[in-house]
C-alpha positions in Angstrom: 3.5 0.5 18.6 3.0 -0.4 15.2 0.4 -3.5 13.6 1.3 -5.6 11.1 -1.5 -6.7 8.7 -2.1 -8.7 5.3 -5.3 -6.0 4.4 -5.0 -4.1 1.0 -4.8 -0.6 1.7 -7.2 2.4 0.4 -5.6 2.7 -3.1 -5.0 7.2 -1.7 -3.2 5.3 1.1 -1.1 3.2 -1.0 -0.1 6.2 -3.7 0.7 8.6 -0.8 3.0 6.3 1.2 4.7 5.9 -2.6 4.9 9.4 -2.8 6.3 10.0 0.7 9.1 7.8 0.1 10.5 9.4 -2.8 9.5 6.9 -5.6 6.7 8.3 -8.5 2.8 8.9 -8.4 1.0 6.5 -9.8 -2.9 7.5 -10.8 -4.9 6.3 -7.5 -7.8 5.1 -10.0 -4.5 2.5 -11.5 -3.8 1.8 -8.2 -7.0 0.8 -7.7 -7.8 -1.8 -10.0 -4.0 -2.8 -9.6 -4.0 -3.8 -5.5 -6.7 -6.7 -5.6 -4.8 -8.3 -8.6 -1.5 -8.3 -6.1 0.0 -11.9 -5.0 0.4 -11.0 -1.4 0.4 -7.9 0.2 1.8 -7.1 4.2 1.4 -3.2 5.3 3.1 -1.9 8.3 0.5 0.7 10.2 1.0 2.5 13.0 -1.8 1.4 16.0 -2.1 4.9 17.2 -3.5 6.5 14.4 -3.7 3.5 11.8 -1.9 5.4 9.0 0.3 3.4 7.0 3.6 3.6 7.0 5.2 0.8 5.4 4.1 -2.3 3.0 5.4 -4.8 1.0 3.9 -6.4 -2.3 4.1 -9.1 -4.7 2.8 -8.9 -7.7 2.7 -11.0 -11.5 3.4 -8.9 -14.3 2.1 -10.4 -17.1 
């Protein structure tokens, strides 16, 4: 089964899942600073484990 939740994810999480879906690295200290400044945010995780496997963000680029 899988849980659907609106909590930012580590920022290691975040750049993996990135990573294992084929689009580039980004520096996980960037990533860190960048999450909390997201709009919204809705992560896909599986509820056997808890590892993310899927997310969704809105973000303002300014």
């Amino acid at each position: 089964m899988y849980q659907i939740t609106t909590a930012l994810p580590a920022a290691s999480e975040f750049v993996q899942l990135r990573v294992d879906c084929g689009l580039s690295f980004r520096d996980i200290e960037t990533s860190a600073k960048a999450l909390p400044q997201s709009e919204y945010f809705i992560g896909l995780r599986n509820e056997e484990n808890g590892d993310l496997i899927g997310m969704g963000r809105i973000y303002r680029m300014e």
